[in-house]
C-alpha positions as CSV (number, residue, x, y, z in Angstrom):
1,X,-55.2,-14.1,4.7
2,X,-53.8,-16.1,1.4
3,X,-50.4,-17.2,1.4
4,X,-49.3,-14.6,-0.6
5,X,-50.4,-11.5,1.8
6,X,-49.3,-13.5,4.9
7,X,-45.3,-14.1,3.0
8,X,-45.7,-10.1,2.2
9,X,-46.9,-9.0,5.7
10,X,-44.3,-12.0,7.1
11,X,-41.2,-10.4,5.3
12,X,-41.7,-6.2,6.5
13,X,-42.1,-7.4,10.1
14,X,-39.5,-9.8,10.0
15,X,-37.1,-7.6,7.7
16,X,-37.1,-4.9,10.5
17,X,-37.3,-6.8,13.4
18,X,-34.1,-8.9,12.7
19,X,-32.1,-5.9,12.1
20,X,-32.8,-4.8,15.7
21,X,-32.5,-8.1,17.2
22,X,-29.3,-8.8,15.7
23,X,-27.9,-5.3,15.9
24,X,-25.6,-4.3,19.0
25,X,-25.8,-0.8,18.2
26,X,-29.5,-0.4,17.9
27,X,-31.1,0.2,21.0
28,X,-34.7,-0.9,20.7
29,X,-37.8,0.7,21.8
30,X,-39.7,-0.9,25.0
31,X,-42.5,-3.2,24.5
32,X,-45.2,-0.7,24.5
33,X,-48.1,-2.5,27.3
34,X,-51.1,-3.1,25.5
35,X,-54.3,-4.7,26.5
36,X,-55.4,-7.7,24.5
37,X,-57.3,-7.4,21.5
38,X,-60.8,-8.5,22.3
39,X,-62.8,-11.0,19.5
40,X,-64.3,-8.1,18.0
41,X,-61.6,-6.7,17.6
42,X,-59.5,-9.3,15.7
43,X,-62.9,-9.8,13.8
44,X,-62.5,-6.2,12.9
45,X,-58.5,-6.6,11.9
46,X,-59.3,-9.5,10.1
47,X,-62.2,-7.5,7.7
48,X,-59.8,-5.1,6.9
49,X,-56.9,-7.9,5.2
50,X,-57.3,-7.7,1.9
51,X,-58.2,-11.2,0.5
52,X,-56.0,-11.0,-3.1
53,X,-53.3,-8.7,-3.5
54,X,-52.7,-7.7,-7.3
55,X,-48.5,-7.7,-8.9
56,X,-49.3,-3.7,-8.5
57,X,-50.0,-3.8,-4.5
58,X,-47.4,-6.6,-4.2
59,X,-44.6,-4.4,-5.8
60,X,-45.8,-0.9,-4.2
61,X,-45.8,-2.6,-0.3
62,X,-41.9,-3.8,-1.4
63,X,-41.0,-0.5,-2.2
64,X,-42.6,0.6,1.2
65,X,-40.8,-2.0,3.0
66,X,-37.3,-1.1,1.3
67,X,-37.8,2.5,1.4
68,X,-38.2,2.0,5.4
69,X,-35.5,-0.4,5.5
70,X,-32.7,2.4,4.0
71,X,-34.2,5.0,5.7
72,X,-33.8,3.2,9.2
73,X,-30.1,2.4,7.9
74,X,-29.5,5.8,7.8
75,X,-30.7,6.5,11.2
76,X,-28.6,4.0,13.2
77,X,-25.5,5.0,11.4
78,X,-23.2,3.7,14.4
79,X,-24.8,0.4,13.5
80,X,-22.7,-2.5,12.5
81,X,-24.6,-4.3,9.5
82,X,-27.6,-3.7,7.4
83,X,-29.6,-5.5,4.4
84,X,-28.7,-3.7,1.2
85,X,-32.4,-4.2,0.0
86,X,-34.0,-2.3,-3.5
87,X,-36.5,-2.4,-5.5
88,X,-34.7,-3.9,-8.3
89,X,-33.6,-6.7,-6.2
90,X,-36.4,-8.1,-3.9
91,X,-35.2,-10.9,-1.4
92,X,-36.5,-13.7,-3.1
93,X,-36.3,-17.5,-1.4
94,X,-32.6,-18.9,-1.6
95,X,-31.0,-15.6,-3.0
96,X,-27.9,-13.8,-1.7
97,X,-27.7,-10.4,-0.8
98,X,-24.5,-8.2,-0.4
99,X,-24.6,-6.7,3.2
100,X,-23.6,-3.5,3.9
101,X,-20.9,-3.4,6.4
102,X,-20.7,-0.2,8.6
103,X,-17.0,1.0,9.0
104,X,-16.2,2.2,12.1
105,X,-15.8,5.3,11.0
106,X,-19.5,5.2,9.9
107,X,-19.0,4.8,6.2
108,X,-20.6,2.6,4.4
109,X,-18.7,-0.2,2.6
110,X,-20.4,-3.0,0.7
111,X,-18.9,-6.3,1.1
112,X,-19.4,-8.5,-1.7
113,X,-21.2,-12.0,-1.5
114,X,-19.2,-15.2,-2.4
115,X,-20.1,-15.4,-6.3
116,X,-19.4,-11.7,-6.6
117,X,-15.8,-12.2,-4.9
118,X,-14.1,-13.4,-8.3
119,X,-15.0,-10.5,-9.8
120,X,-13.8,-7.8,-7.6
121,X,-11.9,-8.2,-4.4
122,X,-11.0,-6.3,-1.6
123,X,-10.4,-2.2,-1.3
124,X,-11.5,-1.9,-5.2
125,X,-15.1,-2.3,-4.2
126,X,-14.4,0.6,-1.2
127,X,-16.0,4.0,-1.0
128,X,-13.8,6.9,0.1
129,X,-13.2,7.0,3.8
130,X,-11.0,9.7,6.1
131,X,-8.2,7.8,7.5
132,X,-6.3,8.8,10.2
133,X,-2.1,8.7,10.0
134,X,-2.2,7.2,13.7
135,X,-3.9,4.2,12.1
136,X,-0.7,3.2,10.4
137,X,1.5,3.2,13.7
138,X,3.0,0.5,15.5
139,X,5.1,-0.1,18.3
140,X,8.9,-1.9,16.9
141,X,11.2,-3.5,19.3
142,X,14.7,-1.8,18.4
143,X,16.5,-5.0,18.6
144,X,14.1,-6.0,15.0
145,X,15.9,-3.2,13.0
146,X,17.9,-4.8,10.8
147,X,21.6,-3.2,11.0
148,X,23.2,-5.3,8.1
149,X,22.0,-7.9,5.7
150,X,22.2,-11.6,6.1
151,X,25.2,-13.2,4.9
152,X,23.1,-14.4,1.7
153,X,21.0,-12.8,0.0
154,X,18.3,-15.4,-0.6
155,X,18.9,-16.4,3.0
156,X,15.7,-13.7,4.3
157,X,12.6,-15.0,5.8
158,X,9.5,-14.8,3.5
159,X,6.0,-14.2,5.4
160,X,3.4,-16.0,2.9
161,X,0.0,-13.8,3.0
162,X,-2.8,-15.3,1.2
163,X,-6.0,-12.9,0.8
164,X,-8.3,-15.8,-0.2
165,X,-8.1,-17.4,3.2
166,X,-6.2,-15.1,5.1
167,X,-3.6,-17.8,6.2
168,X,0.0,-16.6,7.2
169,X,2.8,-19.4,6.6
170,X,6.6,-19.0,7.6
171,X,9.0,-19.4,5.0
172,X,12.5,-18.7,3.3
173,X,12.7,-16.8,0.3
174,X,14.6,-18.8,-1.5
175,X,10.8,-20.7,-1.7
176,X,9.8,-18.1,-3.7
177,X,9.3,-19.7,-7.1
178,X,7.3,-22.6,-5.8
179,X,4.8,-20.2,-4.4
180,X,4.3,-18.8,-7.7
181,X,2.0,-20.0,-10.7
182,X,3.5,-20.7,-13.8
183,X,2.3,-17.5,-16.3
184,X,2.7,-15.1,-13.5
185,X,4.7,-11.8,-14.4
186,X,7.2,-10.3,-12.2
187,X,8.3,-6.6,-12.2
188,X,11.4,-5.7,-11.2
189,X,12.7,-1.6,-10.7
190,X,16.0,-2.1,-12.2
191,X,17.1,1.4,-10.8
192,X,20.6,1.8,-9.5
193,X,21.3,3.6,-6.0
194,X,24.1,6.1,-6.9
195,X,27.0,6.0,-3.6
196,X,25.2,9.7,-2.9
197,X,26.5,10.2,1.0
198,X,29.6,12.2,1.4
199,X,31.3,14.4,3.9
200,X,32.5,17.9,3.5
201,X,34.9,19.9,5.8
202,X,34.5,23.8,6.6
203,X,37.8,25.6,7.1
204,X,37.6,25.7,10.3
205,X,37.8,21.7,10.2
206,X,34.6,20.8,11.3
207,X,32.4,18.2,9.1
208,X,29.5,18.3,7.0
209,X,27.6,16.2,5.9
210,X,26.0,15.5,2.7
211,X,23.7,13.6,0.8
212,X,23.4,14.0,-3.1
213,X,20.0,14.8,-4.8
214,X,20.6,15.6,-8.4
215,X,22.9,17.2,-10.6
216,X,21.7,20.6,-11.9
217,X,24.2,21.7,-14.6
218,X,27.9,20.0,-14.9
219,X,29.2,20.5,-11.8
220,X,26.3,22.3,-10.0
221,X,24.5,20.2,-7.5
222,X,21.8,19.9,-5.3
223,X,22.3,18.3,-2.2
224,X,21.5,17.8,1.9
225,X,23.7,19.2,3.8
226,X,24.0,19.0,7.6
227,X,25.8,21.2,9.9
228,X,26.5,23.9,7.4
229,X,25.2,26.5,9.4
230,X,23.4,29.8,7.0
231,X,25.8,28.3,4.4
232,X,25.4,30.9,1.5
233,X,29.0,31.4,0.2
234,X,30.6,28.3,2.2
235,X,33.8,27.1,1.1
236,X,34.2,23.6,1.2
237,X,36.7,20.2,1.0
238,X,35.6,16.7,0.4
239,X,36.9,14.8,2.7
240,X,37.9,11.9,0.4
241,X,39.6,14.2,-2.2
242,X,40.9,17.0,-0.8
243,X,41.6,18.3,-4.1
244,X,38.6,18.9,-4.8
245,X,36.5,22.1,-4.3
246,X,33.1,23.2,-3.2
247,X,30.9,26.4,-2.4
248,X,27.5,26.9,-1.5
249,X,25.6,29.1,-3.4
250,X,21.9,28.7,-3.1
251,X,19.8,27.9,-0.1
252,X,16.0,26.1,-0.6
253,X,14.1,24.0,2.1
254,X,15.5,23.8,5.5
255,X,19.1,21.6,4.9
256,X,18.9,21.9,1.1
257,X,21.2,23.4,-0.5
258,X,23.1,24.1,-4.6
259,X,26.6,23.9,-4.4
260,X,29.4,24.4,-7.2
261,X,32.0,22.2,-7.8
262,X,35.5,22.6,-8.5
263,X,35.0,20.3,-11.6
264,X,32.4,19.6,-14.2
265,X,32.8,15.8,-14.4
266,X,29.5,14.1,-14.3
267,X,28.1,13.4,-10.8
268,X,28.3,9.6,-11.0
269,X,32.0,9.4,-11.8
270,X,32.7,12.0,-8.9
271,X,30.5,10.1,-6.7
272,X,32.1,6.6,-7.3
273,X,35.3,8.3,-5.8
274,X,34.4,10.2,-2.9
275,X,30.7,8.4,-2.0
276,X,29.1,6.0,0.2
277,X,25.8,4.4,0.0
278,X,22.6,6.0,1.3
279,X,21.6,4.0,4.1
280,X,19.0,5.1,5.5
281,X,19.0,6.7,9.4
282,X,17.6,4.0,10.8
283,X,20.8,1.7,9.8
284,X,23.5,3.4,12.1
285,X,26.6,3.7,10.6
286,X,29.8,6.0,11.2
287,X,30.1,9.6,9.7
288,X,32.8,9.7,7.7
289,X,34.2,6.2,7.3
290,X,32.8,2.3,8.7
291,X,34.7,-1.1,7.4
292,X,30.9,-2.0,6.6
293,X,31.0,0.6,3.7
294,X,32.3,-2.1,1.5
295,X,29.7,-4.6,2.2
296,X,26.8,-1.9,2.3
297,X,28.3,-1.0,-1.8
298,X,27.7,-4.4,-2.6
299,X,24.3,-5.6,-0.5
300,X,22.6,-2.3,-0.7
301,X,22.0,-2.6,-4.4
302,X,19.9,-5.5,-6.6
303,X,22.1,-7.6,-8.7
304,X,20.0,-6.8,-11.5
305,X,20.5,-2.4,-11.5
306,X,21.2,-1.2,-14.6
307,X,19.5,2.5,-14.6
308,X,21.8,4.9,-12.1
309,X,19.5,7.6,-10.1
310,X,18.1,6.5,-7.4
311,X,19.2,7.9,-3.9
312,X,17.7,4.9,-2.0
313,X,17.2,1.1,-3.0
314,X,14.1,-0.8,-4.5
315,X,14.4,-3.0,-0.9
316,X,12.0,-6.0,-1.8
317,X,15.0,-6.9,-4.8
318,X,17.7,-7.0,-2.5
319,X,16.6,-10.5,-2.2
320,X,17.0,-11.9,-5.4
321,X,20.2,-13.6,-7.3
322,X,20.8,-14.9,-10.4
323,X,20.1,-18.6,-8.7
324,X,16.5,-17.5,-8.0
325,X,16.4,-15.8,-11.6
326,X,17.0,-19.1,-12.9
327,X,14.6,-21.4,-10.6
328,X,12.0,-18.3,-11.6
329,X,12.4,-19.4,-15.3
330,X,12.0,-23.0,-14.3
331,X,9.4,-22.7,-12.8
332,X,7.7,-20.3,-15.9
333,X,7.2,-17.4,-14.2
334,X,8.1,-14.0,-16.7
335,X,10.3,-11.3,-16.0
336,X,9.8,-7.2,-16.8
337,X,11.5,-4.2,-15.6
338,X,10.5,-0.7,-15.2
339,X,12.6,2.0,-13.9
340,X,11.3,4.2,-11.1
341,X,14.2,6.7,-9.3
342,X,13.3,6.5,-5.4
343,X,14.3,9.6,-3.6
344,X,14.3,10.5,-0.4
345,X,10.2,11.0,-0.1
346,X,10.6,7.0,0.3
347,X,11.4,7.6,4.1
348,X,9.1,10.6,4.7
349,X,7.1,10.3,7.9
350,X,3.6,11.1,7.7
351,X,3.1,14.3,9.8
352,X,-0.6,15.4,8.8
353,X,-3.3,13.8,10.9
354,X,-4.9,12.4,7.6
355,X,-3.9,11.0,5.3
356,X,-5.6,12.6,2.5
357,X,-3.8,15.9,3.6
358,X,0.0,14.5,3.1
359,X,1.9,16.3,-0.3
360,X,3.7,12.8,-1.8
361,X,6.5,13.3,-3.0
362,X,7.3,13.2,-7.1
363,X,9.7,10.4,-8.2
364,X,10.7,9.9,-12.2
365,X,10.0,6.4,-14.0
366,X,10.5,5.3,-16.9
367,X,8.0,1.9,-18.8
368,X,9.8,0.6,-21.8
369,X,8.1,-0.8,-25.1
370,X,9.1,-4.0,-24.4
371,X,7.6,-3.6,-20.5
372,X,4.6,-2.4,-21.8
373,X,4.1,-5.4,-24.1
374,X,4.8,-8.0,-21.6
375,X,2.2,-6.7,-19.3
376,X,-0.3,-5.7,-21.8
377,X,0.2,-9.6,-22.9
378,X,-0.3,-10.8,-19.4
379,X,-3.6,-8.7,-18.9
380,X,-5.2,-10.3,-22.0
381,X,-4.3,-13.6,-21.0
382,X,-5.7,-13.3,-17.4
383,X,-1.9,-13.7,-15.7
384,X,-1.3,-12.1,-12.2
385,X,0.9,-9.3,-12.4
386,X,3.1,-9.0,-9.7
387,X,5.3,-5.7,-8.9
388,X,8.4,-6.6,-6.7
389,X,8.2,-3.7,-4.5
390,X,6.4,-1.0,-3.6
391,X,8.2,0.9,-6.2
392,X,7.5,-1.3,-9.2
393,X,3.5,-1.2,-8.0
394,X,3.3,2.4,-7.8
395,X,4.9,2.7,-11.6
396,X,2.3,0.0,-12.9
397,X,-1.0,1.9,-11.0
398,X,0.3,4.9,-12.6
399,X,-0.6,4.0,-16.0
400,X,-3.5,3.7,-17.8
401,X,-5.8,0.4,-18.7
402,X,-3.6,-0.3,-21.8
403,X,0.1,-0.1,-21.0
404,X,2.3,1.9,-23.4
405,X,5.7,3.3,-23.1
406,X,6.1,6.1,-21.2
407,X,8.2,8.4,-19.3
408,X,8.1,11.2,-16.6
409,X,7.1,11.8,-13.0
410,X,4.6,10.0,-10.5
411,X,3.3,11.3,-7.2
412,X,0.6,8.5,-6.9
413,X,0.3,7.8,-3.1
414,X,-2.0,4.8,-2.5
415,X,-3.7,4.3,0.5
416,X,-6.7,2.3,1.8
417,X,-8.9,1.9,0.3
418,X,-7.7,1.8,-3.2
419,X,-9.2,0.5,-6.4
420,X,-6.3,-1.6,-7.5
421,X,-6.3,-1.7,-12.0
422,X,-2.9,-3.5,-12.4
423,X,-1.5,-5.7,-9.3
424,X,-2.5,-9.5,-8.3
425,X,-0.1,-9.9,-5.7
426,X,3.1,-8.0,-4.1
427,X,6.9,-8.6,-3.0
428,X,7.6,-6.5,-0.4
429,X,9.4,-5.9,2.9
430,X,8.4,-5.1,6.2
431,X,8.2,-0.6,6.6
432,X,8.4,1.9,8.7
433,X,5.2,2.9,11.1
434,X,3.4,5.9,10.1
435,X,4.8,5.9,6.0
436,X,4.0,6.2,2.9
437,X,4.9,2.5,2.0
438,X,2.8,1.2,5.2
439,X,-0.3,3.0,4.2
440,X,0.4,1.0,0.2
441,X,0.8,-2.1,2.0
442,X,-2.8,-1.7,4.4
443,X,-4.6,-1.1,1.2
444,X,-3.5,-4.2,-0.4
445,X,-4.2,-6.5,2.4
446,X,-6.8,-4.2,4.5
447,X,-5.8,-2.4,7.4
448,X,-7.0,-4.7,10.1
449,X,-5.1,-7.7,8.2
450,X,-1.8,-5.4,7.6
451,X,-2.0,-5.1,11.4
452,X,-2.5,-8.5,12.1
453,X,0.2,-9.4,9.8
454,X,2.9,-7.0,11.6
455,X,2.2,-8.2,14.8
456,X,2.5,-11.6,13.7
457,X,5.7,-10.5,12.2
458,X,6.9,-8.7,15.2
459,X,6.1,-12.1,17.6
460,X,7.8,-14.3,15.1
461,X,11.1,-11.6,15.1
462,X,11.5,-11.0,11.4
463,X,13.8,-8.0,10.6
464,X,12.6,-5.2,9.5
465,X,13.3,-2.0,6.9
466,X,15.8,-2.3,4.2
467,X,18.0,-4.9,5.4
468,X,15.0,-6.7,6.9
469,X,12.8,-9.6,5.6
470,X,10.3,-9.8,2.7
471,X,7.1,-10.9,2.4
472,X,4.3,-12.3,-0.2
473,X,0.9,-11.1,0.1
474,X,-1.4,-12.8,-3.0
């Protein structure tokens, strides 16, 4: 046998036999016992070798070889790894192969070898897979819920994720700009949390409660109310301003309700009298008055909201001040906002068993020229992009390639895996199990890392949700 037939014969035994060998979920076949081959026998073997193999046998055993190597890939589904071989790409001496890894699902996801890694990374590179909401739960110590903001803003904890290596530093956020390159472009949702949380009285003197969703018509609103019974017709008092007058008069979902107001001066101006700030439930506060209501005006809003609408804050800005603005521009890293009104879908727990089945919610945005030209300018030039929030990324991977002014709704729900088109890196805090923003987060980082990172999180005791701490994942 030349040197070429024995490398060809070599590489199909050799091809097969190391997938079994190294594969723990391929359960080989017993040895089968056979006598041994007597001389005239092996003389017989030996006449049938061809001597010379021509390019045309040479290329039709390879396809042989590869077409048994996929085929016995499919077989052992449950199997862990697998040599993407073809045709088109016999495994010549010193080359690498991408390898197929096996989810554990047992879907097929190609992981990319090292020279491939700088041009796509991570969940762009994924298939489709069914993933379950239970994957997205974790357990919280109660005692890790943040209840109020720190007494600075820039005074959070910042968890440093780095993709490339998977490393986790501990830091403050007032760090921030000397983690970042010089170039890179931040992108702020400059939307403004209206004070939408209110409390009504019936006649009867008991309280409802009420949370403001959007204004109709002058002085027709839509709003959550809680404890107002079958409601249609329900006469009303705001607490605040008893002068002023309410009735129900439609009924929707379960607790969502139109009501008419007494007045027809805009929503924001009646709110900035008789409102508080959305907190969310998980920030426990009293019904109808707390002396943190003052604090929670000031702390539960960026200092850079400009655009009111929103019924619940961009969290990941709460961080920033105008001292970290100005260290940012020191440092050369750009600025851009985008609008994006979060409602109350924000908060939604996941109650499907996949994710795939949940309705996401709708929220209006709004990219400006000026937005749009900034980022177009930072994609041409090769700079990261880098949405502040889970917000700001979900306006940016709504648009197309080339970014343009636009306006109007979004009900992009990201989840792993996800072929990311705009964002290098992400500001964001720490979210609730079994969410929407969770589920954005795991197909960033993966959702064995996003795991890993939590827990890390959790031992190290950084406060969570909207008061909570931030972190950097590049």
């Amino acid at each position: 046998m030349n040197a070429l037939a024995r490398l060809d014969h070599r590489l199909g035994l050799d091809a097969l036999s190391r997938d079994h060998a190294t594969d723990p979920g391929v359960r080989c076949r017993p040895k089968s016992r056979r006598r041994s081959p007597t001389p005239a026998r092996r003389r017989r073997c030996a006449d049938r070798i061809p001597q010379e193999l021509n390019q045309f046998q040479v290329q039709r055993r390879h396809q042989q070889l590869y077409a048994r190597v996929q085929c016995h890939g499919v077989r052992r589904s449950k199997s862990r790894r697998q040599a993407a071989l073809t045709p088109e790409n016999p495994p010549n001496m010193g080359e690498t192969h991408p390898i197929r890894y096996i989810h554990p699902r047992g879907d097929t996801v190609p992981v990319m070898p090292d020279d491939a890694s700088k041009q796509q990374k991570g969940p762009a590179a994924l298939p489709p897979i069914n993933m379950n909401t239970d994957d997205l739960d974790f357990d919280l110590p109660p005692e890790l819920i943040a209840q109020a903001p720190p007494q600075h803003r820039a005074a959070s904890r910042l968890l440093h994720y780095r993709r490339s290596d998977q490393t986790i530093a501990h830091r403050q956020f007032a760090e921030l700009p000397t983690l970042l390159r010089p170039g890179d472009l931040l992108v702020f949702n400059d939307t403004k949390v209206l004070p939408a949380r209110f409390t009504l009285r019936k006649p009867t003197g008991g309280i409802v409660e009420a949370l403001f969703l959007f204004e109709r018509a002058p002085g027709t609103w839509r709003v959550l109310l809680k404890n107002a019974g079958h409601g249609i017709g329900l006469s009303l008092t705001f607490e605040r301003d008893p002068t002023l007058q309410a009735q129900v008069t439609e009924r929707y979902e379960p607790g969502e309700y139109s009501i008419t107001l007494s007045t027809t001066e805009p929503a924001q101006t009646v709110l900035s009298r008789i409102g508080r700030m959305p907190l969310p439930p998980y920030i426990k506060r009293d019904k109808s008055h707390d002396p943190r209501d003052p604090q929670d005006l000031e702390r539960y809003q960026t200092h850079y909201a400009r655009n009111p609408g929103a019924v619940a804050a961009p969290t990941a800005g709460l961080h920033f001040t105008p001292e970290i603005f100005q260290a940012l521009d020191r440092q050369g890293v750009q600025k851009t906002f985008v609008t994006l009104h979060v409602g109350l879908g924000t908060f939604k727990p996941l109650t499907v068993d996949r994710l795939e089945d949940h309705p996401m919610h709708s929220e209006s945005y709004s990219l400006t020229h000026d937005a749009a030209n900034a980022l177009n300018q930072a994609k041409s030039g090769g700079r990261r992009i880098i949405p502040v929030g889970t917000t700001s990324a979900r306006v940016l991977e709504s648009q197309p390639d080339l970014f343009s002014p636009a306006s109007g709704e979004t009900n992009i729900f990201i989840y792993p895996p996800y072929g990311w088109k705009h964002t290098s890196a992400l500001i964001t805090n720490f979210h609730l199990p079994r969410g929407t923003l969770i589920a954005l987060v795991a197909a960033l980082t993966g959702l064995e890392e996003q795991r890993r990172i939590y827990s890390e999180a959790i031992h190290q005791k950084y406060r969570f949700f909207s008061y909570g701490d931030a972190m950097l994942i590049e």
